[in-house]
MARLUM-220872 format. One record per residue: y, z negated, x of N, C-alpha, C in turn. Coordinates in Angstrom, 3 decimals, padded with zeros to 6 digits. Atoms other than C-alpha are relative to their C-alpha. Last residue first. Layout:
BEGIN
<mardren n_Y="Y" n_Z="Z" n_X="X" ca_Y="Y" ca_Z="Z" ca_X="X" c_Y="Y" c_Z="Z" c_X="X"/>
...
! end
This chain:
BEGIN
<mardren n_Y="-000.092" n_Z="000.490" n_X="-001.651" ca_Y="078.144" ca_Z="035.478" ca_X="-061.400" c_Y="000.994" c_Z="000.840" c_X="000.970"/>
<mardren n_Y="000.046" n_Z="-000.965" n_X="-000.600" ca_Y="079.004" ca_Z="036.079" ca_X="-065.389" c_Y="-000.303" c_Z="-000.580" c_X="001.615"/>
<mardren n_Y="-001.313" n_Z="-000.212" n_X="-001.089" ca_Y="078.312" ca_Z="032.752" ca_X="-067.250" c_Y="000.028" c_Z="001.033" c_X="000.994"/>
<mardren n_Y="000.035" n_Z="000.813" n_X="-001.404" ca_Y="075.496" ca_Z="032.523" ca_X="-069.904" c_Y="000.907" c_Z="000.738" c_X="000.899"/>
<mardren n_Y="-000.220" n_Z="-000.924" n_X="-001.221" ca_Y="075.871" ca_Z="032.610" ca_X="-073.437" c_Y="000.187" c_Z="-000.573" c_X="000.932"/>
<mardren n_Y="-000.957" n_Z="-000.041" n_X="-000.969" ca_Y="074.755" ca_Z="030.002" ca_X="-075.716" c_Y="000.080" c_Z="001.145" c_X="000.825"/>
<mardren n_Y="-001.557" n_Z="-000.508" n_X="-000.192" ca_Y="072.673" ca_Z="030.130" ca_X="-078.905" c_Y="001.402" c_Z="000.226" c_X="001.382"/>
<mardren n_Y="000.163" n_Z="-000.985" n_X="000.603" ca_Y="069.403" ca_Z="029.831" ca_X="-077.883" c_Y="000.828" c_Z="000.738" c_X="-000.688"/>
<mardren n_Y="000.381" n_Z="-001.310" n_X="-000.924" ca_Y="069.984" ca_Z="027.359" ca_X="-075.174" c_Y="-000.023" c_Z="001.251" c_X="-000.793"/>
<mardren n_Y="001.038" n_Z="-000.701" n_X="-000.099" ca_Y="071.409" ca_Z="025.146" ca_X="-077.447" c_Y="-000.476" c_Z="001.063" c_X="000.674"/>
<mardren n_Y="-000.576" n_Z="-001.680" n_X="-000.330" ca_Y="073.519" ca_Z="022.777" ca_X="-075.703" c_Y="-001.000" c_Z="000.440" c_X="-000.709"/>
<mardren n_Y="000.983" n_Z="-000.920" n_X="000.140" ca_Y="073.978" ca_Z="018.983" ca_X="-076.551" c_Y="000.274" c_Z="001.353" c_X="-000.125"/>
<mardren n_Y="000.670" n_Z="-000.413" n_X="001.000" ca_Y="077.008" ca_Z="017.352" ca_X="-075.301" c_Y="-001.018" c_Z="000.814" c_X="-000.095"/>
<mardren n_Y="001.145" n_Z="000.514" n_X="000.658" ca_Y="077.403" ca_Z="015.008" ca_X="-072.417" c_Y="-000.548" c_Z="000.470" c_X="-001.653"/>
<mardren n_Y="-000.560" n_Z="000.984" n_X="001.101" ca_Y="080.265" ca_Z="016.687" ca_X="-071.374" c_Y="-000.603" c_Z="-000.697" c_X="-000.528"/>
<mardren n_Y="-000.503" n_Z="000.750" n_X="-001.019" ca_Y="078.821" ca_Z="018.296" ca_X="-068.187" c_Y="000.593" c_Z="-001.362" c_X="-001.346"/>
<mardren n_Y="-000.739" n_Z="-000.221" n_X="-000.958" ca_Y="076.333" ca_Z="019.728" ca_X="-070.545" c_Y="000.965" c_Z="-000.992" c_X="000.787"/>
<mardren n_Y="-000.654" n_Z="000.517" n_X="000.126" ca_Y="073.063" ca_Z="018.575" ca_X="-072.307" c_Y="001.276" c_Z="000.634" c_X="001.447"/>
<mardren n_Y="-000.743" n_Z="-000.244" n_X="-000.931" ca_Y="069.580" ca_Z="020.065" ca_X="-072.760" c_Y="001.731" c_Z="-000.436" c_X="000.021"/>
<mardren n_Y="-001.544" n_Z="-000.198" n_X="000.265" ca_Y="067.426" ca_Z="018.252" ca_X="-074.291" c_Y="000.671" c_Z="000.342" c_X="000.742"/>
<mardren n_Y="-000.458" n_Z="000.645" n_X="001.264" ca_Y="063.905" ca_Z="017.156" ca_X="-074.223" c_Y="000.960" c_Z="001.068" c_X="-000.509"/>
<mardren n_Y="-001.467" n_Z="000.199" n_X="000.339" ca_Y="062.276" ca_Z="018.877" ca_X="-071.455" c_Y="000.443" c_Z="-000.269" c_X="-001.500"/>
<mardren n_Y="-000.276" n_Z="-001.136" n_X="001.108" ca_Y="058.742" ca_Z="018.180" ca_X="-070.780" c_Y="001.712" c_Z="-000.172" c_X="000.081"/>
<mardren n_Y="-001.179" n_Z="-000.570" n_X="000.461" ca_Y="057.282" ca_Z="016.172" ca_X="-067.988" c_Y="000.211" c_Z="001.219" c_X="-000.839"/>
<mardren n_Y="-000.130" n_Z="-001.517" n_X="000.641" ca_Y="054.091" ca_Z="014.786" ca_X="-068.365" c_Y="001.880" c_Z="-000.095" c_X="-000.341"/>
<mardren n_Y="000.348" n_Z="-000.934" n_X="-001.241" ca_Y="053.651" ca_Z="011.740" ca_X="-065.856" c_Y="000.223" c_Z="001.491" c_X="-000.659"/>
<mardren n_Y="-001.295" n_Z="-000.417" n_X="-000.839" ca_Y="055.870" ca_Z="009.376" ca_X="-068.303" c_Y="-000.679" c_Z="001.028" c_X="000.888"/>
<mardren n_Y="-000.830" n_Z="-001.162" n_X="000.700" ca_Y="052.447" ca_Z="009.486" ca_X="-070.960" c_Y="001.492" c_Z="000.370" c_X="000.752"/>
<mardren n_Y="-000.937" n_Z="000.936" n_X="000.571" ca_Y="050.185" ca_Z="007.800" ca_X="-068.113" c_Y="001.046" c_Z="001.100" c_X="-000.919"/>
<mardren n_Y="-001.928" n_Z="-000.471" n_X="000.350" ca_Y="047.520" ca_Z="009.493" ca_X="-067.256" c_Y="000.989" c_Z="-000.567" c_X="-000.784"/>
<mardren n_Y="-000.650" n_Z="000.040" n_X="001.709" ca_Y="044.659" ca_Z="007.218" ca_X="-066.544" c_Y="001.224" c_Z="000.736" c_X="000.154"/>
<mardren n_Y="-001.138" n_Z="000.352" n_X="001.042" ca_Y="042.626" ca_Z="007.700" ca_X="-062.884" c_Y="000.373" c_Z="000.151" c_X="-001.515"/>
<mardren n_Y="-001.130" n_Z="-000.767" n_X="001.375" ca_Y="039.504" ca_Z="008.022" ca_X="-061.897" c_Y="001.118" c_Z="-000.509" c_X="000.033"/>
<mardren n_Y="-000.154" n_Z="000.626" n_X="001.428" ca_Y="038.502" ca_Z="006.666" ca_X="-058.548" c_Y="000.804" c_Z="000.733" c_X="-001.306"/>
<mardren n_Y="001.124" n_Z="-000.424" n_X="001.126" ca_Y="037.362" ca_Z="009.046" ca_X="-055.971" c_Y="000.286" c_Z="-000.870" c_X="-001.244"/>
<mardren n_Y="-000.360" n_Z="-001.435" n_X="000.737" ca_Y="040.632" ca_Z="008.397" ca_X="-053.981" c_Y="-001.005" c_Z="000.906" c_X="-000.604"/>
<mardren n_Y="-001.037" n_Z="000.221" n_X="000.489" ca_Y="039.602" ca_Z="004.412" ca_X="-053.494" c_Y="000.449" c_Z="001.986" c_X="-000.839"/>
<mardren n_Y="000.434" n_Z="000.180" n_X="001.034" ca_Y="035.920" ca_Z="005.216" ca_X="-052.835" c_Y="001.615" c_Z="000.054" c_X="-001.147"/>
<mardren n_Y="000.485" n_Z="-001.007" n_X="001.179" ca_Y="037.296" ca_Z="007.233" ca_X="-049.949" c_Y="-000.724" c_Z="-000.148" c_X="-001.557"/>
<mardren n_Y="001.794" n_Z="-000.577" n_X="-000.152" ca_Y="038.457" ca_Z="004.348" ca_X="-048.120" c_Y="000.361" c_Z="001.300" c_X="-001.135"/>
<mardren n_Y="000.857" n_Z="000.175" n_X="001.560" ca_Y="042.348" ca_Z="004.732" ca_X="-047.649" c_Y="-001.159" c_Z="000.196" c_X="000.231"/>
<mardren n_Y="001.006" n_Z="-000.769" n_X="000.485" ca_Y="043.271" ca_Z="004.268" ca_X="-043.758" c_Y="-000.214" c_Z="-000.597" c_X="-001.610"/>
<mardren n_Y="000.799" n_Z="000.288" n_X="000.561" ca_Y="046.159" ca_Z="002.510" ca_X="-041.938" c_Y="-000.525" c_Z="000.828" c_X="-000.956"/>
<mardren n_Y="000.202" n_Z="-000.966" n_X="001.152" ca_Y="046.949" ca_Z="003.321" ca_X="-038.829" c_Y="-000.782" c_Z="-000.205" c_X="-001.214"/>
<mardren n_Y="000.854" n_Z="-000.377" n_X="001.833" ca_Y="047.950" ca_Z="000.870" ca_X="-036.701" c_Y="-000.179" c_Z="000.974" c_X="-000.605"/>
<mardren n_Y="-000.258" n_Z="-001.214" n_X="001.428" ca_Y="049.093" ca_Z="001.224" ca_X="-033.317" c_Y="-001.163" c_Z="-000.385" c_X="-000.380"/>
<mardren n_Y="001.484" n_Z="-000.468" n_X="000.593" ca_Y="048.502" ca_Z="-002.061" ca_X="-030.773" c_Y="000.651" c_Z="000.702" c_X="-001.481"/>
<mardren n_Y="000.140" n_Z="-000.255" n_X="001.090" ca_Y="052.313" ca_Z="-002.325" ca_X="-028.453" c_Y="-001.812" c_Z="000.445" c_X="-000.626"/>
<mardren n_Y="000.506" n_Z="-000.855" n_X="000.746" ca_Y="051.588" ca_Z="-004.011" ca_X="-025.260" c_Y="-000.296" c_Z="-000.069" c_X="-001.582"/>
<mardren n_Y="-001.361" n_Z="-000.980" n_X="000.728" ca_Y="053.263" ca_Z="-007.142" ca_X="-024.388" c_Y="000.170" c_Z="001.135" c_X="-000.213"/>
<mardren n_Y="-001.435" n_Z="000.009" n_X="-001.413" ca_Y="050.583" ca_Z="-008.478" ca_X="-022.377" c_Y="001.091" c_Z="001.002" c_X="-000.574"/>
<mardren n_Y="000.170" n_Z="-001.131" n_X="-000.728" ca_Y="047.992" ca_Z="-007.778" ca_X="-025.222" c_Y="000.717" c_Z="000.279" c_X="000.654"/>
<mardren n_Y="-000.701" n_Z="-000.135" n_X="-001.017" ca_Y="047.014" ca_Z="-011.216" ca_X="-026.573" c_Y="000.008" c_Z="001.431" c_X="000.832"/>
<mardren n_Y="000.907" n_Z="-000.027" n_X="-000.693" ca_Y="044.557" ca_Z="-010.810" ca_X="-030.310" c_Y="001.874" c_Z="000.347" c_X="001.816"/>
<mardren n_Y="000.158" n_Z="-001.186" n_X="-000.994" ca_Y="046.419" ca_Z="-011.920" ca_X="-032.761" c_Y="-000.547" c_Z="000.023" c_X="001.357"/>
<mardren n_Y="-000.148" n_Z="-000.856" n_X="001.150" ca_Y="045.374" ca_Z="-015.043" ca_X="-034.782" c_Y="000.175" c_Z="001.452" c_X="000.441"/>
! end
């Protein structure tokens, strides 16, 4: 089944054909990130559009 190589390591590398990364793909609706909600340490909702932001 393997080929005998006096206890010599045989490197692999394994290769994608190129038909494989010519294939279309489907976008899936989890691949688009958007932001929902923004939410603080408290788990309450923030509006960004009302809130002030913290001196540095």
């Amino acid at each position: 089944m393997y080929p005998d190589t006096n206890g010599q390591r045989i490197e692999l590398s394994p290769t994608i054909p190129q038909w494989v990364i010519d294939m279309p793909t489907e976008l899936h609706p989890n691949d688009i990130r958007s932001l929902v909600r923004t939410l603080n340490l408290l788990g309450q909702e923030v509006e960004l559009n009302d809130s002030t932001k913290a001196l540095q």
